[in-house]
C-alpha positions in Angstrom: 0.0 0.0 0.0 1.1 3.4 -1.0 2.0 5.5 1.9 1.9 9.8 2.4 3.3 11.9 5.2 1.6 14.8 5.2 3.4 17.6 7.4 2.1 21.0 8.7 2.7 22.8 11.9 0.0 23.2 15.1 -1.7 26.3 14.4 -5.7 25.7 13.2 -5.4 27.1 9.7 -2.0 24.8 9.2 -3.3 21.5 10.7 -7.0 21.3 10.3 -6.2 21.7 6.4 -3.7 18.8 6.7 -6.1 16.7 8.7 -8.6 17.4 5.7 -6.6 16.0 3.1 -5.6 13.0 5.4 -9.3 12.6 5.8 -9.4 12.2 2.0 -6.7 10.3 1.1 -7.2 7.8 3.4 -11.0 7.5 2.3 -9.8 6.9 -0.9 -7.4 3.9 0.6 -4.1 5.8 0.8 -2.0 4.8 4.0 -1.3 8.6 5.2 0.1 9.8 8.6 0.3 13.3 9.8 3.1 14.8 11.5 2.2 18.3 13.5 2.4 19.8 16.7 0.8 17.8 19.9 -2.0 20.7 20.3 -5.0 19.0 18.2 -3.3 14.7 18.4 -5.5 13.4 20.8 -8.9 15.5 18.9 -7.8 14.6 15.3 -6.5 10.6 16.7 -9.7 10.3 18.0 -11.6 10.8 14.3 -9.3 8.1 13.0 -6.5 9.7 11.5 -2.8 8.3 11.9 -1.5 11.6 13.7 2.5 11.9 15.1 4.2 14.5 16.6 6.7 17.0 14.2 10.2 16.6 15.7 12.0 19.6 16.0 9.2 21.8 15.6 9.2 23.4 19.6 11.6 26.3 20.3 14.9 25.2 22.0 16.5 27.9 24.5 19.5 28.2 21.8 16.7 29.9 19.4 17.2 33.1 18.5 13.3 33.9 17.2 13.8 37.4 16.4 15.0 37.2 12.5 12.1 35.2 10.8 14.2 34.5 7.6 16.4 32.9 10.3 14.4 31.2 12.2 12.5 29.3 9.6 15.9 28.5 8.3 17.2 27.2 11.1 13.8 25.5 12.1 13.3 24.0 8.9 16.5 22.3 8.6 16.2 21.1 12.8 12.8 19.7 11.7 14.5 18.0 8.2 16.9 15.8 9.6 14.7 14.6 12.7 11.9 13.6 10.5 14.4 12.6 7.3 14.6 8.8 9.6 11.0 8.6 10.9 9.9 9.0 6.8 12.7 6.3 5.7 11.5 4.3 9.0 7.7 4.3 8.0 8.7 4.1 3.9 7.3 6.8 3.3 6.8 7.1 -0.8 5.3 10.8 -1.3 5.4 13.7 1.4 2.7 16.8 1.7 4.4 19.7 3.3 2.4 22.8 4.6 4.3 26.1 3.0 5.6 27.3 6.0 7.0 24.3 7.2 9.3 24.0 5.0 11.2 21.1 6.5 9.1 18.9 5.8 10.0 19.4 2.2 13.5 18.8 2.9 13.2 16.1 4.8 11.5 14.1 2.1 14.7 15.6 -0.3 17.2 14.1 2.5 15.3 10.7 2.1 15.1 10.7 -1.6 11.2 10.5 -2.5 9.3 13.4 -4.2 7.4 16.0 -1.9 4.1 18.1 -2.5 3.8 21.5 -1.3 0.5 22.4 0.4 -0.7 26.2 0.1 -3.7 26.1 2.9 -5.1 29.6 1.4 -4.6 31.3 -2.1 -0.8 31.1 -3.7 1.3 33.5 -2.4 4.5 33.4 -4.1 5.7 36.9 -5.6 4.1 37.3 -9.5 5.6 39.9 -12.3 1.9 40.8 -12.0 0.7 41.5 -9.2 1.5 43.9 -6.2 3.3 42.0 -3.4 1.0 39.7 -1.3 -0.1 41.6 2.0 -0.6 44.7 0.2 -4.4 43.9 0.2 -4.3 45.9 -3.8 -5.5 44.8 -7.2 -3.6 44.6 -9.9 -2.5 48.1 -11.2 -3.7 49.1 -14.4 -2.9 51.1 -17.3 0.7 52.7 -16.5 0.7 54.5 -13.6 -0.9 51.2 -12.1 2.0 48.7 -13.2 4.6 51.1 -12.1 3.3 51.4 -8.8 3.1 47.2 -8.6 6.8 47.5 -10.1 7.9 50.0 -7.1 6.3 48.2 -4.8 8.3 44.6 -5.7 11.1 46.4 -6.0 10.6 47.8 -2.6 10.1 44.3 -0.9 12.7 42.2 -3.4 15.2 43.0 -1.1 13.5 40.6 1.9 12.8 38.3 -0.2 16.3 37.8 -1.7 17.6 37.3 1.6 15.4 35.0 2.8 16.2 32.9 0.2 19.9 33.7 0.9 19.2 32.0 4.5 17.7 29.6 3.6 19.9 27.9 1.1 22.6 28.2 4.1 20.3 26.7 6.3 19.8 23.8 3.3 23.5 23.7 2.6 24.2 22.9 6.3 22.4 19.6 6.3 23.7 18.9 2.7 20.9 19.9 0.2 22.3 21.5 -2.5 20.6 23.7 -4.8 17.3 25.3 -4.5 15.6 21.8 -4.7 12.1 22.3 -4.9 8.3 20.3 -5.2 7.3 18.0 -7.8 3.9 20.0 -7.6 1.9 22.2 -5.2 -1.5 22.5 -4.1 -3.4 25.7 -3.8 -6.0 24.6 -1.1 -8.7 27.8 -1.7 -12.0 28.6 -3.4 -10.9 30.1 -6.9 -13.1 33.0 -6.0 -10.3 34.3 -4.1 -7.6 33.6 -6.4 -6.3 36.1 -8.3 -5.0 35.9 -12.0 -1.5 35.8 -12.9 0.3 35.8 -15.6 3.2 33.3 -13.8 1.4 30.7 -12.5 3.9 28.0 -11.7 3.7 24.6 -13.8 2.0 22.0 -12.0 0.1 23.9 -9.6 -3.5 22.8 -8.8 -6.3 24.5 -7.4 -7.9 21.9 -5.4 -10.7 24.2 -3.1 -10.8 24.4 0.5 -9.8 21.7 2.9 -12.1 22.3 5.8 -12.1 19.9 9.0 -14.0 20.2 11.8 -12.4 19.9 15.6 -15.2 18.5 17.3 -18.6 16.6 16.5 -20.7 18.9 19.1 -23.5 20.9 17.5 -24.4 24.3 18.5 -28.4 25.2 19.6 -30.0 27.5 18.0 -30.6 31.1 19.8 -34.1 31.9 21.2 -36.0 34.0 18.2 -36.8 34.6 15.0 -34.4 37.3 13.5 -31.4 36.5 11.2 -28.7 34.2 12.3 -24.9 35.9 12.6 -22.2 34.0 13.3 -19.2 35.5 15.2 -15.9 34.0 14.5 -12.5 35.7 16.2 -9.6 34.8 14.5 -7.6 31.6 15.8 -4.7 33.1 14.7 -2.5 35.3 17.0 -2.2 37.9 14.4 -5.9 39.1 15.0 -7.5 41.6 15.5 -7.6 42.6 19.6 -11.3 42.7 21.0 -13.2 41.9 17.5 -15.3 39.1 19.7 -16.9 41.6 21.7 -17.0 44.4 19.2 -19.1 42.2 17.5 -21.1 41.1 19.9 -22.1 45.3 21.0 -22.5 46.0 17.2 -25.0 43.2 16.7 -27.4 44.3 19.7 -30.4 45.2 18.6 -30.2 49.1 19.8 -26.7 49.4 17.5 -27.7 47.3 14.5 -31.6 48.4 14.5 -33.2 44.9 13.7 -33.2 42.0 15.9 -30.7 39.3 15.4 -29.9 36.0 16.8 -26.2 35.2 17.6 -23.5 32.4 17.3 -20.6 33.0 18.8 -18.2 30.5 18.0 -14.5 30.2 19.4 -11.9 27.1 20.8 -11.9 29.4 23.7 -15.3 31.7 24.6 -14.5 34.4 26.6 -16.8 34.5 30.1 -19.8 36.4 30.0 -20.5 36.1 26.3 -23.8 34.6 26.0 -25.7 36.7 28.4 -28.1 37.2 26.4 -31.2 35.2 25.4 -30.2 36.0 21.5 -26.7 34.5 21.9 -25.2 31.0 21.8 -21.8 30.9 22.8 -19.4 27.5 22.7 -17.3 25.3 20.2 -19.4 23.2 18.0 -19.5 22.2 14.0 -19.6 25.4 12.0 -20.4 23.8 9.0 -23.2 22.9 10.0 -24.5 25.5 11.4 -23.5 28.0 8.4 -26.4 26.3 6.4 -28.8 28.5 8.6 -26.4 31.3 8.9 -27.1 34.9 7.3 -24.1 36.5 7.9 -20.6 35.9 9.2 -18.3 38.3 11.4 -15.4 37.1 11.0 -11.2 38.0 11.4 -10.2 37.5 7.7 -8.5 34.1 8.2 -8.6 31.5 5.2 -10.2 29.1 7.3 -13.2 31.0 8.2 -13.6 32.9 5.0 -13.3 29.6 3.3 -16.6 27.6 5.1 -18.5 30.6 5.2 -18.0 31.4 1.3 -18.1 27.6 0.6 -21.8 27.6 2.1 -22.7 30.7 0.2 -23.0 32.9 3.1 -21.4 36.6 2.9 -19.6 38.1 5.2 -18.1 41.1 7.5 -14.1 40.9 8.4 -12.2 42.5 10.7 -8.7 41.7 9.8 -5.6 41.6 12.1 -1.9 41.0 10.5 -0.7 38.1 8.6 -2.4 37.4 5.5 -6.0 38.7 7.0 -5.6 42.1 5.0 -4.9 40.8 2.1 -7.6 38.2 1.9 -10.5 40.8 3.5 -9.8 42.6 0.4 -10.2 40.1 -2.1 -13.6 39.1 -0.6 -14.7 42.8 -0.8 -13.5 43.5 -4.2 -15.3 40.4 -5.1 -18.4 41.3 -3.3 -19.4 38.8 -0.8 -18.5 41.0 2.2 -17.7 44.7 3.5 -14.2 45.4 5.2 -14.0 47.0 8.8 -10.8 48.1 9.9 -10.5 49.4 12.7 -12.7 47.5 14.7 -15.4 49.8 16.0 -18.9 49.2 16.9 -20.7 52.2 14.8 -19.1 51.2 12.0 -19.2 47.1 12.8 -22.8 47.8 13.1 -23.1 49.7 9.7 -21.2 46.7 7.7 -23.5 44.5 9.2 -26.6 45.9 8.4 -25.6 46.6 4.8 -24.8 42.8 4.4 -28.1 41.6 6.4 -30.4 43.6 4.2 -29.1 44.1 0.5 -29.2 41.3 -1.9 -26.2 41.5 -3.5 -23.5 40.8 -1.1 -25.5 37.2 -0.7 -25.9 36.4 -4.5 -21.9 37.2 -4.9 -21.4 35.0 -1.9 -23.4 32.0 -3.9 -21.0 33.1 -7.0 -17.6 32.1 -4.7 -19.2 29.1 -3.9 -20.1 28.0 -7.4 -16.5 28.5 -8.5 -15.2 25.7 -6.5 -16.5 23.9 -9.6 -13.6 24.3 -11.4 -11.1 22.8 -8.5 -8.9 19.8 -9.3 -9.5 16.7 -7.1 -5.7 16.2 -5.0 -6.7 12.6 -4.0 -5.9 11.8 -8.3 -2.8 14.1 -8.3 -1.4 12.1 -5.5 -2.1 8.9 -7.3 -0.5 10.2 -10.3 2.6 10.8 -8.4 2.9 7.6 -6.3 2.4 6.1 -9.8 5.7 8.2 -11.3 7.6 7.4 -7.7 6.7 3.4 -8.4 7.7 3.7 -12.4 11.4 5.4 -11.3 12.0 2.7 -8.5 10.9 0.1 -10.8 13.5 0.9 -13.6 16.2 1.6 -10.8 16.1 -2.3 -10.4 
């Protein structure tokens, strides 16, 4: 039986898309063992996936964590040759490694089989066409638009030269020469958030969102009969301070001036939150309960943006750092949500109501869904590659 190590670090947008695929593949009769952080073993071993902890992945007290060109160089390669044995160990023939743990990648070059790369939100490597990622901007046009996209790579080329500079010292000190690189990637997002470019890389798929739930709990429904919000706050550390409770004052019925019924959903729910009779507060299945869901408040994270666009359901972001800017802009240039920034009830409230009651925010949120029609299933790229991997050892005999 083929076998795939799928590797991603512990953070929820990075390992509940890697427990996803590991869902998937192993439905479809592919041996597949996840290596990540010990945060979510126990919740994803206990829904029957093959689940090991990522060596090297945990600060040491040698770590020097304040250059993080450096310290994914030095973390990748740490992470590389303590997972290089445990791949040769389990014969390993194909490894799936998150983008930003990178090491996982080099560990499968260090043991000799092929590796995929595994983009858990839209692709964000620099294009000749577009601004740099993060800047939240469309593509310029005409030529004052190009030559601001131009300045602005420019501008950024710098970081992104020596980060590559680190890390092929970081490669070169565990004996990988060269750039090395994937046999293919896969863009895990809905292509309504992609955005065209006139580079994409060869053998890159689109393959849609890979959304897994942490928990089988379902969540009540509040008391009423208003429209159902649900209220999100970011996972990641990166987001926005407060946006919880923001939310929760811009959604009373005095602010928002209709009555509403409220999920709150969060792996931790701040005490006090559902005092009211309109509000249901916990951690339960939010796919499920985004088929009765009007609108989603949400930080801007891929994960969130990703159900509640999947489902059809527009929303309202707040967006912290990270990637959060960027993607709150794509959803509001493509018109399945407004932007709020910074987070503020009077204008939370306005967004809010603007998505509640006009039509057209929900029809473009049924248009992103739609487009995951065009997405490329991974579970037959994967075959196709254990295939190649079982040709090549074939003819080395």
């Amino acid at each position: 039986m083929a076998r795939v190590a799928i590797v991603a670090g512990p953070d929820a947008g990075h390992a509940f898309p890697a427990f996803a695929l590991a869902d998937r593949l192993t439905g479809d009769g592919i041996e597949t063992v996840v290596f990540t952080g010990t945060r979510w073993c126990a919740r994803a071993g206990n829904r029957g996936l093959d689940v090991a902890e990522l060596p090297g992945l945990v600060a040491r007290d040698a770590d020097d964590d304040t250059d993080a060109g450096a310290k994914l160089g030095r973390r990748a390669a740490r992470i590389a040759v303590e997972l290089a044995p445990l791949l040769a160990q389990r014969a390993i023939d194909l490894v799936i490694s998150d983008v930003i743990t990178v090491g996982g990648g080099w560990a499968a070059e260090l043991t000799g089989i092929p590796w995929v790369e595994l983009s858990p939100h839209p692709l964000y490597l620099p294009s000749r066409g577009l601004p740099p990622i993060g800047a939240g901007l469309a593509p310029g046009t005409g030529v004052s638009g190009r030559l601001r996209d131009t300045a602005m790579r420019v501008a950024t080329g710098r970081s992104l030269r020596q980060g590559e500079r680190q890390r092929a010292l970081a490669r070169a000190d565990i004996g990988l020469v060269g750039r090395g690189g994937p046999a293919a990637r896969f863009v895990a997002t809905l292509p309504a958030l992609e955005v065209p470019r006139p580079d994409w890389p060869e053998d890159t798929h689109l393959i849609g969102p890979l959304l897994w739930e942490p928990t089988d709990a379902l969540f009540d429904r509040p008391a009423g009969t208003g429209p159902l919000v649900l209220v999100a706050p970011s996972t990641a550390v990166t987001g926005a301070a407060d946006m919880g409770t923001v939310a929760l004052a811009a959604l009373s019925s005095d602010n928002l001036g209709i009555p509403v019924r409220v999920v709150f959903s969060a792996l931790h729910v701040p005490a006090g939150v559902d005092h009211a009779d309109h509000v249901v507060a916990g951690t339960a299945r939010q796919d499920e309960i985004l088929a009765d869901t009007d609108l989603v408040v949400c930080g801007g994270g891929h994960g969130m943006l990703a159900k509640a666009l999947s489902a059809g359901v527009p929303v309202v972001t707040v967006p912290g750092g990270g990637d959060q800017w960027e993607l709150a802009n794509r959803v509001q240039r493509q018109g399945s949500g407004l932007l709020v920034r910074p987070v503020e009830v009077g204008s939370l409230s306005s967004a809010a109501g603007r998505v509640l009651t006009e039509p057209a925010f929900a029809a473009a949120a049924g248009r992103a869904s739609a487009s995951v029609d065009g997405v490329v299933d991974p579970v037959r790229i994967v075959r196709r590659l254990l295939r190649l991997r079982r040709d090549r050892v074939a003819a080395r005999r």
